[in-house]
Backbone of each chain as nested JSON, in Angstrom:
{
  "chains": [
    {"id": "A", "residues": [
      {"number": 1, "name": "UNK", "atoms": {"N": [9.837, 8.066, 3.014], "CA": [8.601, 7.621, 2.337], "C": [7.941, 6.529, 3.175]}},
      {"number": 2, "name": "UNK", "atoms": {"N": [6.363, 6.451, 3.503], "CA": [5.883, 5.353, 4.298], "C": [4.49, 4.997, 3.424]}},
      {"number": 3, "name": "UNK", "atoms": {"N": [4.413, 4.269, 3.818], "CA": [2.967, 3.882, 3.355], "C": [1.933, 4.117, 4.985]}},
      {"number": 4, "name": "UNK", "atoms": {"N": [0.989, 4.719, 4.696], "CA": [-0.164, 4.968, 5.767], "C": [-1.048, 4.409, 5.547]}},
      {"number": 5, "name": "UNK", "atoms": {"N": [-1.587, 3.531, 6.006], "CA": [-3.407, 3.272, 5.92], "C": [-4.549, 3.096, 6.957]}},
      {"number": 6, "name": "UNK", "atoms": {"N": [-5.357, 3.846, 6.169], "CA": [-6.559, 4.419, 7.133], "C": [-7.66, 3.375, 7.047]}},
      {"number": 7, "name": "UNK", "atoms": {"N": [-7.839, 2.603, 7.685], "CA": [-9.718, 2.044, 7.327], "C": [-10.367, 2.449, 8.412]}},
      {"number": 8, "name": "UNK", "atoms": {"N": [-11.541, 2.376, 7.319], "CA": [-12.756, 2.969, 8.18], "C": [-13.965, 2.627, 7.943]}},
      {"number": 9, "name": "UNK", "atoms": {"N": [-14.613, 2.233, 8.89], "CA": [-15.292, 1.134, 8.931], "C": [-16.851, 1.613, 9.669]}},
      {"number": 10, "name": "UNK", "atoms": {"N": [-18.221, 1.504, 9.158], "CA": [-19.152, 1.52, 9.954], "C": [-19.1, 1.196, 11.589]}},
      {"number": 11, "name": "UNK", "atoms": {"N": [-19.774, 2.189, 12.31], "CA": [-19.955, 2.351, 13.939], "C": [-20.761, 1.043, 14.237]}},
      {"number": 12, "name": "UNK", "atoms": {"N": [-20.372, -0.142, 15.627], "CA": [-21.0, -0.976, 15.711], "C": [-22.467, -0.764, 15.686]}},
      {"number": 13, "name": "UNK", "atoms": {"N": [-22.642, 0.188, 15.921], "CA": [-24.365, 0.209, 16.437], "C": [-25.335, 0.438, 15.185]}},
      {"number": 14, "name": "UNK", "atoms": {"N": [-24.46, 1.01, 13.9], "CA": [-24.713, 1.422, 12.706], "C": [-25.439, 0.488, 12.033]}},
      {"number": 15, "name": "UNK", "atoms": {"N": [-26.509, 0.334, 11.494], "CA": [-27.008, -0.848, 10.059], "C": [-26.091, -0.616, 9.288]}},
      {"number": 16, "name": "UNK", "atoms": {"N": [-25.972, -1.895, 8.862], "CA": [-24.334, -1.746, 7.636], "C": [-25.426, -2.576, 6.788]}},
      {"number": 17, "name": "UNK", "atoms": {"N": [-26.013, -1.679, 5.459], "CA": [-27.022, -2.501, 4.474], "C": [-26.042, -3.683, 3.938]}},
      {"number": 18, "name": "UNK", "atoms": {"N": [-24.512, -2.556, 3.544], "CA": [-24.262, -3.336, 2.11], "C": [-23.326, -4.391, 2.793]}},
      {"number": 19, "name": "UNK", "atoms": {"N": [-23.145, -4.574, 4.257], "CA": [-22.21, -5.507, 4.763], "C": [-23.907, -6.797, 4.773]}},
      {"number": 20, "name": "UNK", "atoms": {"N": [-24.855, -6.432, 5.203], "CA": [-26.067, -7.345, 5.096], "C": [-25.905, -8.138, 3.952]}},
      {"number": 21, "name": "UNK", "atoms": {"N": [-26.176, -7.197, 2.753], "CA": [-26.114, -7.691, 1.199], "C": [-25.04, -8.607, 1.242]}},
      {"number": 22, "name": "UNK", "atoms": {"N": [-24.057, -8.484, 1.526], "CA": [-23.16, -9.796, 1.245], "C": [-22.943, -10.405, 1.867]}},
      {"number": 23, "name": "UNK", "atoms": {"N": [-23.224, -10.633, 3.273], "CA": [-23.532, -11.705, 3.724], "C": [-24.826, -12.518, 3.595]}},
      {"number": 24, "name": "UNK", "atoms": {"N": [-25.654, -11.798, 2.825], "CA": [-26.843, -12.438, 2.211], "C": [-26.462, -13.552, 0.834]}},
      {"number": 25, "name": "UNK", "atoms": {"N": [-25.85, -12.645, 0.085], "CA": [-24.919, -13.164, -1.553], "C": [-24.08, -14.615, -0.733]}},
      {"number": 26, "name": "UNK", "atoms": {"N": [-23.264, -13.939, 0.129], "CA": [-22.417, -15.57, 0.161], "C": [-23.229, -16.556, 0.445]}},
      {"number": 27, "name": "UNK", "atoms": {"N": [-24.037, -16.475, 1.73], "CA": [-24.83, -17.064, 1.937], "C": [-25.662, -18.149, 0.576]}},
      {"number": 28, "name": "UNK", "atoms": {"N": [-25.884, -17.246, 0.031], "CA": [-26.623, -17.861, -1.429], "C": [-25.388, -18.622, -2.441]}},
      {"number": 29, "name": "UNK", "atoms": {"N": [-24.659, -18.051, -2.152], "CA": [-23.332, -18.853, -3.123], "C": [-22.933, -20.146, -2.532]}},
      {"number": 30, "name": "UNK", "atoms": {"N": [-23.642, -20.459, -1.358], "CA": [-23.049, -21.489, -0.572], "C": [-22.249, -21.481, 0.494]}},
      {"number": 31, "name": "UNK", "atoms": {"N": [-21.523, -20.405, 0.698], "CA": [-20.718, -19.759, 2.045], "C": [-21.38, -20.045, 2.988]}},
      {"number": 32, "name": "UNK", "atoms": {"N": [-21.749, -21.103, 3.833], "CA": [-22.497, -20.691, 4.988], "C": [-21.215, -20.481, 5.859]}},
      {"number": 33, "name": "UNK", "atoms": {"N": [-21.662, -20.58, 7.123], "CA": [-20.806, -19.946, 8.573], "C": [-20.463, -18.9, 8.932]}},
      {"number": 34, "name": "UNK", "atoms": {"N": [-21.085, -18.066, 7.886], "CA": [-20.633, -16.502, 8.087], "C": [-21.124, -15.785, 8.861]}},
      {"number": 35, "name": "UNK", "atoms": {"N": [-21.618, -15.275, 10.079], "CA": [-22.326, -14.966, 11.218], "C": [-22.959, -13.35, 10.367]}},
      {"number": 36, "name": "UNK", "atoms": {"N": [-21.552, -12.491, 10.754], "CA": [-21.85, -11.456, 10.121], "C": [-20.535, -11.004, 9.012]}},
      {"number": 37, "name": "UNK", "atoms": {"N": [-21.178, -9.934, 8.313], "CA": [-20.029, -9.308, 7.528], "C": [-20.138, -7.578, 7.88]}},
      {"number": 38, "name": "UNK", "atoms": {"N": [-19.565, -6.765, 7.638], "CA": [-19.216, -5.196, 7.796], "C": [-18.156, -5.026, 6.639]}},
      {"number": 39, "name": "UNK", "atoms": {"N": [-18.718, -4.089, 5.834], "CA": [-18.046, -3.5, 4.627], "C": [-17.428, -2.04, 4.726]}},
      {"number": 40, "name": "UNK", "atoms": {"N": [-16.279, -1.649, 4.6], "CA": [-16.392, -0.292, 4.5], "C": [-14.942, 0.058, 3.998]}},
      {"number": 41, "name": "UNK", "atoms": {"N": [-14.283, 0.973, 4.047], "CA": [-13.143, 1.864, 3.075], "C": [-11.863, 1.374, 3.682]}},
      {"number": 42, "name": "UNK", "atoms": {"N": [-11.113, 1.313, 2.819], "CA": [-9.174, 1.179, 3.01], "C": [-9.009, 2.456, 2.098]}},
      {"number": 43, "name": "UNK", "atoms": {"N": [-7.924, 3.082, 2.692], "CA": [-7.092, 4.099, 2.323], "C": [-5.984, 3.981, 2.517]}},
      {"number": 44, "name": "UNK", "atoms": {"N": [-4.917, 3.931, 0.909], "CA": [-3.228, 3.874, 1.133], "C": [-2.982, 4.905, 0.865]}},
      {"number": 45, "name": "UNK", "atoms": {"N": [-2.351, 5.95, 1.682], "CA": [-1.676, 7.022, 1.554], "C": [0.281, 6.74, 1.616]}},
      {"number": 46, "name": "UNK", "atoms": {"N": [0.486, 7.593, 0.145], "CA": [2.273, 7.463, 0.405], "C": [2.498, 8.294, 0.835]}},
      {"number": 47, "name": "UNK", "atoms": {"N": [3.106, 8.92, 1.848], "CA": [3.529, 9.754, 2.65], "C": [4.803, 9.978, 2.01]}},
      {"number": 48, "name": "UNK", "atoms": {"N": [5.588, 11.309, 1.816], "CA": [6.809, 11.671, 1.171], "C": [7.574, 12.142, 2.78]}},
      {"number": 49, "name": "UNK", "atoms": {"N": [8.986, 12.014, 2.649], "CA": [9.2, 12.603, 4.163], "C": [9.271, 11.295, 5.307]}},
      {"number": 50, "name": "UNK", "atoms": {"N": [9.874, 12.27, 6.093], "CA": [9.881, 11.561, 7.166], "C": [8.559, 11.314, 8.605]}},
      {"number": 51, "name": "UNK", "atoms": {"N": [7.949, 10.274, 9.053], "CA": [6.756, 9.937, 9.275], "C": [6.791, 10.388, 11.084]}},
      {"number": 52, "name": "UNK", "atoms": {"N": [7.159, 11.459, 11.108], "CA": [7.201, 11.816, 13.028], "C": [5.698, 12.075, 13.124]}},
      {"number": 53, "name": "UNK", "atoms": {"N": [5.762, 12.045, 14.734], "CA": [4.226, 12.129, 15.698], "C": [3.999, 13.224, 15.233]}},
      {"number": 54, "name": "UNK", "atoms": {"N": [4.104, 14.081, 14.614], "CA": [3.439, 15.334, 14.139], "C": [2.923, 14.868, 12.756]}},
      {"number": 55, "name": "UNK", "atoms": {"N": [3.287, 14.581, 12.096], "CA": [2.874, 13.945, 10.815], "C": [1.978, 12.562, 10.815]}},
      {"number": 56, "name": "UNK", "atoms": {"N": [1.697, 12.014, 11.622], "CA": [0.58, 10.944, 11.966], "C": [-0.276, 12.025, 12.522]}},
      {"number": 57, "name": "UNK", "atoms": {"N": [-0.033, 12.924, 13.384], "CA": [-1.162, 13.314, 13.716], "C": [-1.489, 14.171, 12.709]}},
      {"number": 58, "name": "UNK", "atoms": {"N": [-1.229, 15.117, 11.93], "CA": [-1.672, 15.503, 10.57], "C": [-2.429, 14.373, 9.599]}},
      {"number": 59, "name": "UNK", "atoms": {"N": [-2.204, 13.356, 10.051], "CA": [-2.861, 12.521, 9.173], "C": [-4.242, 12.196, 9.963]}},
      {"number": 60, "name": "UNK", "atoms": {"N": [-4.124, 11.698, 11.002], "CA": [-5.225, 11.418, 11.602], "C": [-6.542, 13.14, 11.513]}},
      {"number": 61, "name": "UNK", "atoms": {"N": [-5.938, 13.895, 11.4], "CA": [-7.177, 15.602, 11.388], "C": [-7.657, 15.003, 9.981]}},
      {"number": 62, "name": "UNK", "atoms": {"N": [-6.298, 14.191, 8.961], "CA": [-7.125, 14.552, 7.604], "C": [-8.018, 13.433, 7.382]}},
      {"number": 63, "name": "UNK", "atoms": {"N": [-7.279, 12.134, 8.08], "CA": [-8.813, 10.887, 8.018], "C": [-10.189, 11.701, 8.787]}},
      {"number": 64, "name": "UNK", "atoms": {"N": [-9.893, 12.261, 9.612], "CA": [-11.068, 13.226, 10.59], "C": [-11.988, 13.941, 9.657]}},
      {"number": 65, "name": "UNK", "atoms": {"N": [-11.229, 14.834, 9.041], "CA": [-11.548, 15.492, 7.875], "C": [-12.536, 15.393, 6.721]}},
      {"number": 66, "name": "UNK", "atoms": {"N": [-12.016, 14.432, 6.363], "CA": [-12.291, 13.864, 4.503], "C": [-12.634, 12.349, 4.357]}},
      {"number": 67, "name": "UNK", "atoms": {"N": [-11.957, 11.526, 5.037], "CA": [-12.061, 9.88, 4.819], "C": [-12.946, 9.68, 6.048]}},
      {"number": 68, "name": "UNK", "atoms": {"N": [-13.062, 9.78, 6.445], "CA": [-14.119, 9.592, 7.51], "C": [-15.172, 10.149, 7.784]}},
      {"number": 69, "name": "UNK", "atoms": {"N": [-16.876, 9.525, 7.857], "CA": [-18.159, 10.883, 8.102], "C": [-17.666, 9.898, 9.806]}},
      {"number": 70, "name": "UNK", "atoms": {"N": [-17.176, 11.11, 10.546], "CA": [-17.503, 10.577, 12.116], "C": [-18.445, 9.708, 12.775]}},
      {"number": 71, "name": "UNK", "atoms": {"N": [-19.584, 10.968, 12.655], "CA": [-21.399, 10.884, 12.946], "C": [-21.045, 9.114, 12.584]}},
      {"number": 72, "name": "UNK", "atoms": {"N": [-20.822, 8.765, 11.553], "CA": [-21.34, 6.736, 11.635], "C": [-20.454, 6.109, 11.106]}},
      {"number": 73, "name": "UNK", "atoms": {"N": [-18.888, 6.647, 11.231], "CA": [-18.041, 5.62, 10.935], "C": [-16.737, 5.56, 11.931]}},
      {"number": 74, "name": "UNK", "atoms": {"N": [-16.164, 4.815, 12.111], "CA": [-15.221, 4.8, 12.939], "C": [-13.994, 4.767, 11.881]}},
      {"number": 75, "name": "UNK", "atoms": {"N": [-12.781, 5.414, 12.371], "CA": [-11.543, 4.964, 11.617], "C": [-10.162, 4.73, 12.136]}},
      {"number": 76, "name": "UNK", "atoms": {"N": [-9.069, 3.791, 11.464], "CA": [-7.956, 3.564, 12.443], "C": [-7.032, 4.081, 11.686]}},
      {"number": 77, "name": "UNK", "atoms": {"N": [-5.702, 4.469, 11.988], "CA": [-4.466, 4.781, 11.058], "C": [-3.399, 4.124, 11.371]}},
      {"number": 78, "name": "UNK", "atoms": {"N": [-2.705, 3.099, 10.793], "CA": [-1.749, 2.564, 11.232], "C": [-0.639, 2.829, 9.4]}},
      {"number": 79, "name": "UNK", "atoms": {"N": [0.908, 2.714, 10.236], "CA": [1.753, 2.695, 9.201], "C": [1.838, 1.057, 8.596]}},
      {"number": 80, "name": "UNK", "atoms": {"N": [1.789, 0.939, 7.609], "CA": [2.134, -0.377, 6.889], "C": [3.668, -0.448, 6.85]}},
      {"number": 81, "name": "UNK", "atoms": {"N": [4.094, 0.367, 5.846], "CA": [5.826, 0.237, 5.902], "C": [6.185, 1.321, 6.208]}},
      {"number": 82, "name": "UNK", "atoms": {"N": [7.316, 1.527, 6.174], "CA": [8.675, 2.383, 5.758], "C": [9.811, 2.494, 5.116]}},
      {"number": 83, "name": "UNK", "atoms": {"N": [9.73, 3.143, 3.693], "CA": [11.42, 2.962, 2.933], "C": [11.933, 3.866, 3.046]}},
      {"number": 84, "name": "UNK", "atoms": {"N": [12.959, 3.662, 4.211], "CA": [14.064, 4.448, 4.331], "C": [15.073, 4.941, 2.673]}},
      {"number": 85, "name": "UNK", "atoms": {"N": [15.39, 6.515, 2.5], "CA": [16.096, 6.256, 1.857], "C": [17.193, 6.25, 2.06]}},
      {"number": 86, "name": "UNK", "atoms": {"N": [18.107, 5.621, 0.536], "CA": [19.286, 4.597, 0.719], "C": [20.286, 5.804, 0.965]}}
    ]},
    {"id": "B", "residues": [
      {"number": 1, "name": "UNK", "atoms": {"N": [-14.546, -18.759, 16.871], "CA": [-15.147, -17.671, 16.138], "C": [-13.921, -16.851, 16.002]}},
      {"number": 2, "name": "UNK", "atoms": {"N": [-13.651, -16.508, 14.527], "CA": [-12.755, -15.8, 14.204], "C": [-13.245, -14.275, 13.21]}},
      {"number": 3, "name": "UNK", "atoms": {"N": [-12.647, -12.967, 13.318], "CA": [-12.501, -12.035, 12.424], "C": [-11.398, -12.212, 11.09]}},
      {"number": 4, "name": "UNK", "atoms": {"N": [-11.784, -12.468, 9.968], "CA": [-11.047, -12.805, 8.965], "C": [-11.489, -11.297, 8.153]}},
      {"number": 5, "name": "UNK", "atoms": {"N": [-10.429, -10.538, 7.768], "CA": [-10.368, -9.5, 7.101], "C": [-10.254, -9.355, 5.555]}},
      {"number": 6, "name": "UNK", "atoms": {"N": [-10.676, -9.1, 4.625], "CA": [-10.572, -8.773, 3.122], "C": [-10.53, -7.641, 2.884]}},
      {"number": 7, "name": "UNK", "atoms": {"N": [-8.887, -7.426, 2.51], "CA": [-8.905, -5.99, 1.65], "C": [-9.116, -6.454, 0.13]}},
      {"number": 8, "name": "UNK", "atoms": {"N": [-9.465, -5.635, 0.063], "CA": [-9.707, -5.355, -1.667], "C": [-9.68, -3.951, -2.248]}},
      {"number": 9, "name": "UNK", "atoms": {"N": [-8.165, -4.067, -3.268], "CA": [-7.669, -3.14, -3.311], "C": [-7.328, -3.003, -5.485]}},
      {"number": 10, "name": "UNK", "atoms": {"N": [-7.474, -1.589, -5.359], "CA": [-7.311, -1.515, -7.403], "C": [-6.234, -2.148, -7.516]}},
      {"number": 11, "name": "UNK", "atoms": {"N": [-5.996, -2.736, -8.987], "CA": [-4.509, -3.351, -9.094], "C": [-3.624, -1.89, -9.341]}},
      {"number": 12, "name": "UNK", "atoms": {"N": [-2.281, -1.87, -8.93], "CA": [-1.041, -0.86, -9.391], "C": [-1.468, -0.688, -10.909]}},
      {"number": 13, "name": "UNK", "atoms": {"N": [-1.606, -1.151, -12.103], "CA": [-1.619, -0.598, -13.152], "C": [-2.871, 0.01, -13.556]}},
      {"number": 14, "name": "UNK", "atoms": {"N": [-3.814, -0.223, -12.621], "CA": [-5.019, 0.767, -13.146], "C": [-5.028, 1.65, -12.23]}},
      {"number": 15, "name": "UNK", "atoms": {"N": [-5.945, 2.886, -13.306], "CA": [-6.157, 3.682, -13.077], "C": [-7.205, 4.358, -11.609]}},
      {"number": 16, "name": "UNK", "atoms": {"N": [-7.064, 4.732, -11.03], "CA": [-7.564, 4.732, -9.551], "C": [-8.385, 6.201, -9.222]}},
      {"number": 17, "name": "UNK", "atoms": {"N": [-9.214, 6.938, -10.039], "CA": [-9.978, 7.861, -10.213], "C": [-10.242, 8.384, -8.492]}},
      {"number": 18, "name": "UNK", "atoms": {"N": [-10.685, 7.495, -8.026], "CA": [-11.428, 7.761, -6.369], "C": [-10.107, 8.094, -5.671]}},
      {"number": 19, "name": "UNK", "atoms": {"N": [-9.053, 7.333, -5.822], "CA": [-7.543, 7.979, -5.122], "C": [-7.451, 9.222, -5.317]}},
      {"number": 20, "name": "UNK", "atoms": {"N": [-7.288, 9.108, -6.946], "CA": [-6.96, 10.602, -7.296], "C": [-7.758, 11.312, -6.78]}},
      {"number": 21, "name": "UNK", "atoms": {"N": [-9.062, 11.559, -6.775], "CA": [-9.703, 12.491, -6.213], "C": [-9.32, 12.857, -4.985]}},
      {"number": 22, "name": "UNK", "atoms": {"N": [-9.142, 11.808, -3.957], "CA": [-8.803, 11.928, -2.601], "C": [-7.706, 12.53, -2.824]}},
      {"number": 23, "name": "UNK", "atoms": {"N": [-6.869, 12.463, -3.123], "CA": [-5.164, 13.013, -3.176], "C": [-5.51, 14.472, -3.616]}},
      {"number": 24, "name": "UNK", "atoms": {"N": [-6.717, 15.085, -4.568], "CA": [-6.6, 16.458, -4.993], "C": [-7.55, 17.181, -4.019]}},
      {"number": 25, "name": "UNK", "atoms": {"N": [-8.43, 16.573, -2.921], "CA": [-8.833, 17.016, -2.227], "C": [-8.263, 16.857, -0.432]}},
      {"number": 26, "name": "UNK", "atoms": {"N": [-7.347, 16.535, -0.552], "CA": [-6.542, 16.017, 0.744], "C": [-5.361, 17.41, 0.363]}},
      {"number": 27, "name": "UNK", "atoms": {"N": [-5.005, 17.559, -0.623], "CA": [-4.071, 19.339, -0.955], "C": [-4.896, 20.486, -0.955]}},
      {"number": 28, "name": "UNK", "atoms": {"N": [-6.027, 20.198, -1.377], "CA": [-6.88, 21.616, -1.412], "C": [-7.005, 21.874, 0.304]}},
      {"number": 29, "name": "UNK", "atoms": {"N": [-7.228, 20.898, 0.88], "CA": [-7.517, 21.166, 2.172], "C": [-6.307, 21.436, 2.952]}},
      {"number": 30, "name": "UNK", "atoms": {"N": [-5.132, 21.381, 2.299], "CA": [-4.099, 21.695, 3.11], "C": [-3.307, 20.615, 3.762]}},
      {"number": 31, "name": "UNK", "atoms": {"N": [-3.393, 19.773, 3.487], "CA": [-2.805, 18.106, 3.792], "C": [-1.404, 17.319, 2.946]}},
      {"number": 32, "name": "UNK", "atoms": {"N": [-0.593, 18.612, 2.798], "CA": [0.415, 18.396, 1.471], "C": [1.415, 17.194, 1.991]}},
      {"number": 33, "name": "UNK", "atoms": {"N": [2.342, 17.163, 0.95], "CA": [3.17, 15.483, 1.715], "C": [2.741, 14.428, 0.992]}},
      {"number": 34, "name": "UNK", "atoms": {"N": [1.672, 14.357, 0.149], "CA": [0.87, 12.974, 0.125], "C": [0.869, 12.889, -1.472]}},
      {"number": 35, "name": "UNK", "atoms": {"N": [1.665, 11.92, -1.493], "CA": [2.644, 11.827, -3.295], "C": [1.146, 11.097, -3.735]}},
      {"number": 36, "name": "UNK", "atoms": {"N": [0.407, 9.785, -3.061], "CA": [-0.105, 8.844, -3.885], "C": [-1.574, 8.462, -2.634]}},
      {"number": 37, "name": "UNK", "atoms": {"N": [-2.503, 8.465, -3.017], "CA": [-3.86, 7.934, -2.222], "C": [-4.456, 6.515, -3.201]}},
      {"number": 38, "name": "UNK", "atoms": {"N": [-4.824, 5.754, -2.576], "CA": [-5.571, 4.671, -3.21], "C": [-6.626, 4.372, -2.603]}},
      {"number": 39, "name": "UNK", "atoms": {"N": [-7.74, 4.029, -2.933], "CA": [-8.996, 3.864, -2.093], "C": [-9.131, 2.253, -2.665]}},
      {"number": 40, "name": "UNK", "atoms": {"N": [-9.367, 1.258, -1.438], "CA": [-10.536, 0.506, -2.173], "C": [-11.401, 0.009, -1.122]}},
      {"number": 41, "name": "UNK", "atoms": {"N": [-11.906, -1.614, -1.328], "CA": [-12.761, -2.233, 0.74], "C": [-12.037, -2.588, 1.047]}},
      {"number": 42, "name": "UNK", "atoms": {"N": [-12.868, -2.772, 2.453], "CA": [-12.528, -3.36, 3.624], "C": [-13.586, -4.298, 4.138]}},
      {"number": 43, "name": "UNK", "atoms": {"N": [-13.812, -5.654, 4.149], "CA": [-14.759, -6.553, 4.578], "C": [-14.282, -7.253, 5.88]}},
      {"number": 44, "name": "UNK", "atoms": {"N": [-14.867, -6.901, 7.097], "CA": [-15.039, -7.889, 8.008], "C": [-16.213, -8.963, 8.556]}},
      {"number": 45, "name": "UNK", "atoms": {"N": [-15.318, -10.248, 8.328], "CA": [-16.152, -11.277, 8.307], "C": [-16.24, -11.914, 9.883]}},
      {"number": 46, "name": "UNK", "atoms": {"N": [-17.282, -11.763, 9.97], "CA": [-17.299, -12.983, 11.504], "C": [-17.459, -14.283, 11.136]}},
      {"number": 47, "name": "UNK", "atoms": {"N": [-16.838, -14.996, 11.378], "CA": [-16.606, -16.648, 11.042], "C": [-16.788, -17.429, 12.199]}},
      {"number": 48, "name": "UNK", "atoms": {"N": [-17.924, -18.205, 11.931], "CA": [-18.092, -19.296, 12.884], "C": [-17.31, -20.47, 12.962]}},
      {"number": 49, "name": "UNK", "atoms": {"N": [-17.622, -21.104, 14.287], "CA": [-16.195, -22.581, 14.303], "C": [-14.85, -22.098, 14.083]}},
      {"number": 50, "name": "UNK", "atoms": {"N": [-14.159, -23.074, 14.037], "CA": [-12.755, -23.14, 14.328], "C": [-12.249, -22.785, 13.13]}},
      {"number": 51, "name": "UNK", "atoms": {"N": [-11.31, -22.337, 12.6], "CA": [-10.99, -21.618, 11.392], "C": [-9.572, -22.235, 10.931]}},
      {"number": 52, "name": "UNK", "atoms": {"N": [-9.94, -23.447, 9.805], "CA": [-9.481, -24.527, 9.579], "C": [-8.811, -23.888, 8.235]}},
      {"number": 53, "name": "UNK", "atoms": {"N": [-7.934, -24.742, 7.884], "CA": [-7.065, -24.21, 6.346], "C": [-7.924, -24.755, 5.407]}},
      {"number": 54, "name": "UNK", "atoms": {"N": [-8.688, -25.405, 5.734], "CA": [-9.785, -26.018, 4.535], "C": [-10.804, -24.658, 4.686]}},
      {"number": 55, "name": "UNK", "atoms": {"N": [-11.096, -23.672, 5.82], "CA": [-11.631, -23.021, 6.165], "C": [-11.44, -21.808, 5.314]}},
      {"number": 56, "name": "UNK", "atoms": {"N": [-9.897, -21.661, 5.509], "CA": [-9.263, -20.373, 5.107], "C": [-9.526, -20.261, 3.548]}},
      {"number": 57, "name": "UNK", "atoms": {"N": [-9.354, -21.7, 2.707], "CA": [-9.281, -21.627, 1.607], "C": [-11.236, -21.314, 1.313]}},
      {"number": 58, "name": "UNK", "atoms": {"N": [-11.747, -21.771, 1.707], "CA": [-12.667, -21.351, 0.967], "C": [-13.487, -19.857, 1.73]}},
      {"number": 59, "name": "UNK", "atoms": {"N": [-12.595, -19.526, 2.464], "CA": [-13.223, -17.664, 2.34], "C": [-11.908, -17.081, 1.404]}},
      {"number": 60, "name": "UNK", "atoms": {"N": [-11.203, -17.45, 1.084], "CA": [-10.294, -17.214, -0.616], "C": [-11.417, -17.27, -1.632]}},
      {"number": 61, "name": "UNK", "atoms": {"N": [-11.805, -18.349, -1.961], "CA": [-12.699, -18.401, -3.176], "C": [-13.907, -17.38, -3.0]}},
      {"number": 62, "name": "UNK", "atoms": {"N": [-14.4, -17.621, -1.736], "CA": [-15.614, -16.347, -1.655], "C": [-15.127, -15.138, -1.83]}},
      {"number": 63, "name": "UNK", "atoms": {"N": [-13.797, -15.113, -1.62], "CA": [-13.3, -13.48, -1.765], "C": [-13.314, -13.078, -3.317]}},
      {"number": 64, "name": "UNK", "atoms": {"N": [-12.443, -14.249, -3.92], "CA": [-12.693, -14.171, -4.997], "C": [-13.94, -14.293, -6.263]}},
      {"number": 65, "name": "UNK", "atoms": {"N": [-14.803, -15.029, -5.476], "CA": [-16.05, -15.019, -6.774], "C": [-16.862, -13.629, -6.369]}},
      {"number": 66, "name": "UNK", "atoms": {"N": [-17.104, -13.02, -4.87], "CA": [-17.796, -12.359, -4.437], "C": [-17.374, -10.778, -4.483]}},
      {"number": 67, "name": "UNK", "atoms": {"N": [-16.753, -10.808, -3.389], "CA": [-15.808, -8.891, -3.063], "C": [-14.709, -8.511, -3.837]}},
      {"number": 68, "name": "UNK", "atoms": {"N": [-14.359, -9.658, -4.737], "CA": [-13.346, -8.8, -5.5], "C": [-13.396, -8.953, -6.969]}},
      {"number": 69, "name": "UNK", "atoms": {"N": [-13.117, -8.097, -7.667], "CA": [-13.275, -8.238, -9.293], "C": [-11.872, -8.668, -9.644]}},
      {"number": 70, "name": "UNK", "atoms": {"N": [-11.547, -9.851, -9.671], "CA": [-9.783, -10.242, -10.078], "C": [-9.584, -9.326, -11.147]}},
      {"number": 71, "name": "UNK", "atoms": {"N": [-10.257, -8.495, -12.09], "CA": [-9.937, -8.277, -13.344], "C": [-9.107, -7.104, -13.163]}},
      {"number": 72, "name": "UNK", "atoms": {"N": [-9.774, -6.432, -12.016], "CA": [-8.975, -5.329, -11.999], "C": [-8.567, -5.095, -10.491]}},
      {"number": 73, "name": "UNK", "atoms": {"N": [-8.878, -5.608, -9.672], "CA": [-8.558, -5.76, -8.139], "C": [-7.86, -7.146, -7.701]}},
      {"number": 74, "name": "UNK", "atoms": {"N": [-6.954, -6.574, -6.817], "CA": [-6.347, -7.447, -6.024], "C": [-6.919, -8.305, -4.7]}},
      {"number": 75, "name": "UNK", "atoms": {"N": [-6.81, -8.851, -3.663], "CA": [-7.209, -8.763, -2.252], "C": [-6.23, -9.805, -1.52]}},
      {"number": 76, "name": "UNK", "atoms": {"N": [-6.467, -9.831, -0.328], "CA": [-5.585, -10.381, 0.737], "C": [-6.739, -10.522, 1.298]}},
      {"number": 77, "name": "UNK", "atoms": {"N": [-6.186, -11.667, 2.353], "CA": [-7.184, -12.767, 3.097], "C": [-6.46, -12.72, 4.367]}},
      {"number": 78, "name": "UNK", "atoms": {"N": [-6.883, -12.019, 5.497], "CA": [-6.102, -12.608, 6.678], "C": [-6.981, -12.333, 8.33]}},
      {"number": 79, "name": "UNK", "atoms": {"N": [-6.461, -13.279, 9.445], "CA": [-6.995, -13.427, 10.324], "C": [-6.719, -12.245, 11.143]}},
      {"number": 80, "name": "UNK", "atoms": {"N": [-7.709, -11.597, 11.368], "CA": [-7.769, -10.444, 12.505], "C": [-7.798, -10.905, 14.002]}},
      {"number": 81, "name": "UNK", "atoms": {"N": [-8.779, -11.699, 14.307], "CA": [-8.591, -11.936, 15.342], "C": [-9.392, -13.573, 15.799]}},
      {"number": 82, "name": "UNK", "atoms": {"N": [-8.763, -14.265, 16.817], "CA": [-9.556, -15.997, 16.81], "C": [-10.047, -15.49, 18.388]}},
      {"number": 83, "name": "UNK", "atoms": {"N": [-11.25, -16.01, 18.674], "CA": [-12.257, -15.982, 19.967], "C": [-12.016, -17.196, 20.259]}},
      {"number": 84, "name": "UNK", "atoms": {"N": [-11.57, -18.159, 21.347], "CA": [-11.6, -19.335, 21.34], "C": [-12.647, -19.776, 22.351]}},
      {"number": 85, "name": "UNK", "atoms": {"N": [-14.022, -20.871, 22.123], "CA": [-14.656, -21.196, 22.976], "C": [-14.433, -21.27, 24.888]}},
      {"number": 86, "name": "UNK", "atoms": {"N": [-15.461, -20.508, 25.544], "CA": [-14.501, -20.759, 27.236], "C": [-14.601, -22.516, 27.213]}}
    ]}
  ]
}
C-alpha cells in the first residue's frame, strides 16, 4: 500500500486568474510580501500493491489522462509513503 | 525570496465527492489498484525577504483565514524552496 500524489499546477506562461484573486484577497487582508501566488490541484491516490516502475508509470499515463489538461497544466508524481505489510 | 507551499486538503471524516468521482473514473478508464483518491489545492506562494518564523507564522494565519475552510479542511504550511540574495 503507498500513498501517491500528483499536483498539478498551471504552466508558467499560463494566466492563473484564481492564483491573481488571492493574491489580491491577502493582499487586502493585510498579507503584504506576497510577490505572487499559483493555485492549482493535489491528488492522494492509495495505491493497493506493491509500487514498482511499472506501476508509477501507470500512474503517471493516468495523471496524463484525467488529472491533468496538458495543453495548460503541468503535473508531478511523487510517492509520499509506503506501508509495508506486516 | 522563498516558495512556501499550502496544501489544502478535505478532512478524513468528510465526505470527498470530487475523490470519489476521480477514483470511479480512474477504473472506468482502466487504472485499477486505486483503493482511495482525494482531491483538494495546491497554493504556491512567492514570498518576499527573508522568511522569518515570525514570517512563517503569519502565512499560517493567512492560510488559515484565506485558502482553507478549517471546518472541513485541513492544510500544511511548508518551505519549497529559499532563493538567497547574490
Amino acid at each position: 500500500m503507498a500513498r501517491v500524489v500528483v499536483d498539478v499546477m498551471p504552466k508558467r506562461a499560463i494566466l492563473d486568474p484564481q492564483g491573481r484573486a488571492v493574491a489580491g484577497a491577502l493582499e487586502r487582508l493585510g498579507f503584504g510580501g506576497i510577490s505572487d501566488v499559483r493555485q492549482g490541484k493535489r491528488f492522494e491516490l492509495e495505491v493497493d500493491g506493491e509500487l514498482t516502475e511499472e506501476r508509477l508509470a501507470e500512474l503517471r499515463r493516468a495523471a496524463e489522462t484525467l488529472l491533468a489538461n496538458t495543453v495548460i497544466e503541468d503535473f508531478t508524481v511523487r510517492v509520499e509513503h509506503v506501508t509495508t505489510q506486516a
